[in-house]
N, C-alpha and C positions, 0 to 999 in steps of 0.2 A: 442680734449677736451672731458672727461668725464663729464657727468650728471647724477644725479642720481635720474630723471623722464624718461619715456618712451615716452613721447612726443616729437614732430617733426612739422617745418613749411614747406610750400612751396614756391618756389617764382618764379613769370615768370622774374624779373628784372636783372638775368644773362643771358637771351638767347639772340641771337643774333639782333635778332629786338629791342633789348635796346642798344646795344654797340655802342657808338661812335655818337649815336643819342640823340641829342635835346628833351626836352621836347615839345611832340605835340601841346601843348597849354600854352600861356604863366603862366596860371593859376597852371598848375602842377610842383610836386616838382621838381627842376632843377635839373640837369644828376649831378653833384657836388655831390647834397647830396643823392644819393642813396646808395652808398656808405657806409654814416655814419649809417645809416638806417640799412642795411643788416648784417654791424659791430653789432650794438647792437643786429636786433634780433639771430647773429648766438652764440652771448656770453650766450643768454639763451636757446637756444636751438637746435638742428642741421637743419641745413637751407638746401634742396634739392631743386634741380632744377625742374620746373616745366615738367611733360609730357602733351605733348602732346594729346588734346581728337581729342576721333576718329569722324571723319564725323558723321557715322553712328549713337552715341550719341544723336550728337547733333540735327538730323533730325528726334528724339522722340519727343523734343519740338517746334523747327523751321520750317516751310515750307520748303521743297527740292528746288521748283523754289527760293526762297529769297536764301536758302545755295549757290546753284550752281550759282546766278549771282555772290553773293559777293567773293566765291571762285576763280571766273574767273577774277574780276574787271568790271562786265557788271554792274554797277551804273550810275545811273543819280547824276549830281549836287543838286539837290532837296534832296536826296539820301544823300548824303554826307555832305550838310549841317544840314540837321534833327541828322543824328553822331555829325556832330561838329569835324571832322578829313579829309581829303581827304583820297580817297581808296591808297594803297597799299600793296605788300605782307607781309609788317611788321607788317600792319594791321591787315592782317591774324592769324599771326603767333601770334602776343600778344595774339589776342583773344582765339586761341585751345589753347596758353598758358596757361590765365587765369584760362579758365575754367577746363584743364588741371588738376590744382593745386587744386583747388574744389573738385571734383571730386576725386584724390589721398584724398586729407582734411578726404574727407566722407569716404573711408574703414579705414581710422585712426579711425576716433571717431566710429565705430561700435567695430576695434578692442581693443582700448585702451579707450576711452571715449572720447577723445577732439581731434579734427583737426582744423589744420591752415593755412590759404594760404593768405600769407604776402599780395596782393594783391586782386581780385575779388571782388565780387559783385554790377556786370552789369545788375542792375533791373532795367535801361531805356527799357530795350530789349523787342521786342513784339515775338508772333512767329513769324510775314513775315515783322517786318518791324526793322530798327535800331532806336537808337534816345539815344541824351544825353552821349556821349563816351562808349555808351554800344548797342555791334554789337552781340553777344550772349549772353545769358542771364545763369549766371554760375550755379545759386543758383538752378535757373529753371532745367536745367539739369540731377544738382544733384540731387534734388528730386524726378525725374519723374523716375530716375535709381531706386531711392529706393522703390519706388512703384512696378517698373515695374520685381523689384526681389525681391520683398515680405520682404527686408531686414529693412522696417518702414510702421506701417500704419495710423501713426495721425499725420505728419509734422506739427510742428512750423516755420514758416517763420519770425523772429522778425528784422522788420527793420526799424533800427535806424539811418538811415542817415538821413541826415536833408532834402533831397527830396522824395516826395513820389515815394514808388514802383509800378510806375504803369503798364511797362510791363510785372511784376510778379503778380500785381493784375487781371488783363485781362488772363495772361494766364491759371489761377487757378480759376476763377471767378464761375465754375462749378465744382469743385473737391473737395467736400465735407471732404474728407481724409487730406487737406491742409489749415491751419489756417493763413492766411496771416496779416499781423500785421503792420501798418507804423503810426513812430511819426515821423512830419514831422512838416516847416515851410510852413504856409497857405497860405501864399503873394509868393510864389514860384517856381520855375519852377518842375512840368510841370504845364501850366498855364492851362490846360485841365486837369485835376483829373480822373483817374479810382475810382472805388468804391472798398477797400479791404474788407477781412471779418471786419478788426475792422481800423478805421482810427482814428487819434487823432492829430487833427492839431491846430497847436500854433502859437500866435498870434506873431510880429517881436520880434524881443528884447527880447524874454523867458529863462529865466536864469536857474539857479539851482536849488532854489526851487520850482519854479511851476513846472518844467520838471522834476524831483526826483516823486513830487506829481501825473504828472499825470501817471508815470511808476506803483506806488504803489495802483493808486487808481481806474483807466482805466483798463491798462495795465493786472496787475497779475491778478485780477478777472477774465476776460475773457479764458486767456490762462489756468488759474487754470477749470478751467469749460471745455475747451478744454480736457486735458489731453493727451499731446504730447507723444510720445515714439521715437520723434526726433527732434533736434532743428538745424535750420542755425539761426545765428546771425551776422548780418552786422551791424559791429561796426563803424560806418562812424565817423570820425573825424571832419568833416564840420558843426557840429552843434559846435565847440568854435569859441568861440569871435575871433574875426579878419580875419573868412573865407573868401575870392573873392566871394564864390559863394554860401555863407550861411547865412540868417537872423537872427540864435540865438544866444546866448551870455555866453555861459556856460564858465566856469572858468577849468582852467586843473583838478583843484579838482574836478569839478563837472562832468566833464564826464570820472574820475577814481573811482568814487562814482555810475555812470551809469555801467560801468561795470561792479564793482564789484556785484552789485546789479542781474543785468543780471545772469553772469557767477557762481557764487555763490550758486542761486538759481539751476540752471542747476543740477551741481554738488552736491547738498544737495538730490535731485530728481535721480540722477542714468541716467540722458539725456544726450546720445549720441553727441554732441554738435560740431557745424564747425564753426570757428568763421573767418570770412573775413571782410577786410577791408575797402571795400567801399570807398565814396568819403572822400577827403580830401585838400584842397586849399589854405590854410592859406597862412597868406601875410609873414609869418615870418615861414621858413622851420623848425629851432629850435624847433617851441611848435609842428608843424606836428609831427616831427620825436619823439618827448619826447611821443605825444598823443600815438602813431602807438606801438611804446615800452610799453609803461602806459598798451593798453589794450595787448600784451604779459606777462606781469607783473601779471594783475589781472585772467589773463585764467590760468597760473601754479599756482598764488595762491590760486582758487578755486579747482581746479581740482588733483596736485600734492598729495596734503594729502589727500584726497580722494582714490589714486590707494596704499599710504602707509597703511592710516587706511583699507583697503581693503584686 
């Protein structure tokens, strides 16, 4: 299939530790519809398989003793419920996956402007500890790479999942170079909160316009005052209406109106931009899978004529 944008996603849901296998949690979207998922986003744009990240990556942002137990399966139960998964090596594998795809996402948007990785952003993740289906911390990664070779030096972290990022707030909580950003549901897990650079927590039931309002009124001020020359965007789909594991209520309009807003702005700005997926749990996979599509939709819409008018 031709296209005629330079853009590309990633995705770890064809590797092997997905085939044939169950959803880990009954909350996520069933092995059925990934399928329909991958169909739409590969009609917009070419879908590659995740690589693999290397250890050594990932031991920029994680403790070595945490990598090497989880590498081995040396967990405790305590361990494995704070994940929310029992260990195995598929475990593994999704996660170099994920973060994989992140990572591939980030030399995308330095080369072309936008990267994608249908899946990621695991910002339960601490450096030594797991928690919340996030055993590495993808985003975490990719920034500390981009740091660590000079290739960004004001990261945006904007996250929009409806839980806060607290593993990514803890691990950057001194790295003045990195703006960490979470709008989140207040009543919500984690029921222990880190402190990000900007928090903006909403009350249950926060619909479209107070959450438009507080992105315009919060939100941009800060990040404009920031001045990023890199953005990740985790575009979590658990803030609509009908999440298993979300308190706010936003309407499909209303978080293609988040994106747009988002991704938009990016692209008006000349930011390098990774936009991942984050959570998503809806009781009804249909609006998941339309959501997941929605913000593929609003990223080539922002960004595409931007590389034509270019």
């Amino acid at each position: 299939m031709g296209f005629t944008h330079p853009f590309r996603a990633f995705t770890p849901f064809r590797r092997a530790a997905y085939q044939g296998a169950p959803a880990p949690r009954r909350q996520f979207l069933p092995r059925e519809f990934i399928a329909p998922l991958l169909d739409g986003a590969a009609a917009r744009l070419p879908l590659l398989d995740a690589p693999d990240l290397p250890w050594a990556l990932a031991g920029r942002v994680h403790d070595p003793a945490f990598l090497a137990r989880w590498r081995e399966g040396q967990v405790t139960r305590a361990e494995e419920r704070a994940l929310g998964f029992p260990w195995s090596p598929a475990l593994v594998e999704r996660g170099l996956g994920s973060c994989g795809a992140t990572l591939a996402a980030t030399r995308d948007a330095l080369s072309v402007g936008l990267g994608v990785n249908l899946g990621g952003g695991t910002h339960h993740a601490y450096a030594g500890h797991a928690e919340g289906f996030s055993f590495l911390n993808d985003v975490a990664i990719g920034t500390r790479w981009l740091l660590d070779t000079a290739q960004a030096g004001r990261i945006l972290i904007l996250d929009l999942d409806v839980h806060q990022g607290n593993g990514t707030a803890a691990i950057f909580a001194h790295e003045p170079r990195v703006l960490t950003v979470s709008v989140h549901a207040q009543n919500n897990y984690p029921f222990r909160k880190e402190v990000s650079d900007l928090d903006v927590p909403l009350p249950d039931g926060t619909g479209d316009a107070a959450y438009l309002r507080a992105l315009d009124r919060v939100v941009a001020p800060a990040v404009a005052a920031f001045a990023p020359d890199f953005v990740y965007y985790l575009a979590g789909a658990d803030v609509l209406e009908g999440d298993q594991l979300g308190k706010l209520a936003l309407s499909p309009a209303g978080v293609r109106r988040r994106d747009d807003r988002v991704l938009r702005w990016a692209a008006r700005a000349g930011l390098p931009t990774v936009t991942v997926m984050a959570g998503g749990y809806n009781r009804d996979p249909h609006a998941l899978i339309a959501a997941r599509l929605g913000t593929l939709d609003a990223a080539l819409s922002a960004f595409a004529p931007a590389v034509a008018g270019g």
